[in-house]
N, C-alpha and C positions, 0 to 999 in steps of 0.2 A: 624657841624654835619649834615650829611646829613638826609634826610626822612627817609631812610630804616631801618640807625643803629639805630634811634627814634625809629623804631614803634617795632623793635627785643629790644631794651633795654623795652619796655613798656610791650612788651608782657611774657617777661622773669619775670620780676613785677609783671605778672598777675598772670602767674604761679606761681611761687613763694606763692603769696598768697591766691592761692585758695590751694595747697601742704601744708600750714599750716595753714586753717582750715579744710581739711582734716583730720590731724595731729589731731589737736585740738577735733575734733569730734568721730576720733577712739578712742583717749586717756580717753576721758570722759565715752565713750561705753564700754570700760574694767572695768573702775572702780563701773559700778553700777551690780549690782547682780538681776537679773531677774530672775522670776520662770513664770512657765507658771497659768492661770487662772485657779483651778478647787475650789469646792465648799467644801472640807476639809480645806481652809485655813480659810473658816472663825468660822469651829469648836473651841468652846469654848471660842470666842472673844466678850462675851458680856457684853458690858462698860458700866457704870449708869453715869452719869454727877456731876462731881464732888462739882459743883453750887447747882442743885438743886434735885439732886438723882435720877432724870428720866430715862430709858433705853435710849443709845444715838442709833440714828440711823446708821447703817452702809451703808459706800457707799465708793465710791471710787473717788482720790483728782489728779487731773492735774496741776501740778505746773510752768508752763512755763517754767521759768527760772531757776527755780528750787527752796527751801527752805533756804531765806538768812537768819540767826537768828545771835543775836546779844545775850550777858547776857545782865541784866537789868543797868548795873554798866557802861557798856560803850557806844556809840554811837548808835542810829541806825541808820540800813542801808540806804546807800544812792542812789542818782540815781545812782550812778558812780558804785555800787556794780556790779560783775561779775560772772560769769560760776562758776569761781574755789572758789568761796567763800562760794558756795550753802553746805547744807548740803550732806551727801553720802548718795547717791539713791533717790534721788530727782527730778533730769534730765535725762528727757528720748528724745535724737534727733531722732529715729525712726520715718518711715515714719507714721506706726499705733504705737502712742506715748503708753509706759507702765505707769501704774497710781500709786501709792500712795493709801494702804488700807487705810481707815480712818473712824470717826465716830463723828455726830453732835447731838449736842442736839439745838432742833427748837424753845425751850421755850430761853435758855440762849443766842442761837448762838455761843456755845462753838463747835470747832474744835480738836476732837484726830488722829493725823496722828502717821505712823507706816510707818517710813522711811530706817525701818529694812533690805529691799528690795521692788523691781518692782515688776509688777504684770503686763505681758503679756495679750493681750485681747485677750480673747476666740473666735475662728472662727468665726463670727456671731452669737453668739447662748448667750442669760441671763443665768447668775447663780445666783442658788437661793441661 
């Protein structure tokens, strides 16, 4: 084989897989449901902690890879878990990533996420 048809067979592989995680990354961008940020969404969302009945703090959760959850009855997740295992609306690959509404209580360290949909981040500007 010569050099040429090497570096055409490698580069056609390269393609190839940069086309599917293309692929890969538009398919997951369909599937999560973004809303943009405005300060009605966190009308009447306020949680007390189930632990110790304190108001939980509201703030908002970036989940990298997004939310792998397992029931209590079978495995947890492993290194080896993936993209497509995450919960829905959990993975944001944008470049300014969408978050995860969510709310903590600082006494327990209890975590409530609202994986319901994303949550776009507002131009530069805080909401209250």
């Amino acid at each position: 084989m010569s050099t040429q048809s090497g570096f055409i067979i490698a580069a056609g592989l390269a393609l190839s897989a940069l086309l599917a995680l293309w692929w890969l990354v538009r398919h997951l961008q369909r599937q999560t449901q973004c809303v943009a940020a405005t300060p009605d969404l966190w009308t009447d969302r306020d949680y007390c902690c189930p632990a110790c009945g304190q108001p939980m703090q509201p703030g908002w959760l970036l989940l990298g890879k997004g939310a792998i959850w397992t029931e209590r009855n079978q495995r947890p997740p492993s290194t080896f878990a993936h993209l497509g295992q995450a919960l829905p609306n959990t993975i944001s690959l944008d470049w300014r990533p969408a978050s995860n509404m969510s709310w903590r209580c600082h006494s327990c360290q209890l975590l409530l996420v609202d994986h319901a949909k994303m949550i776009r981040p507002a131009a530069s500007r805080r909401l209250s």
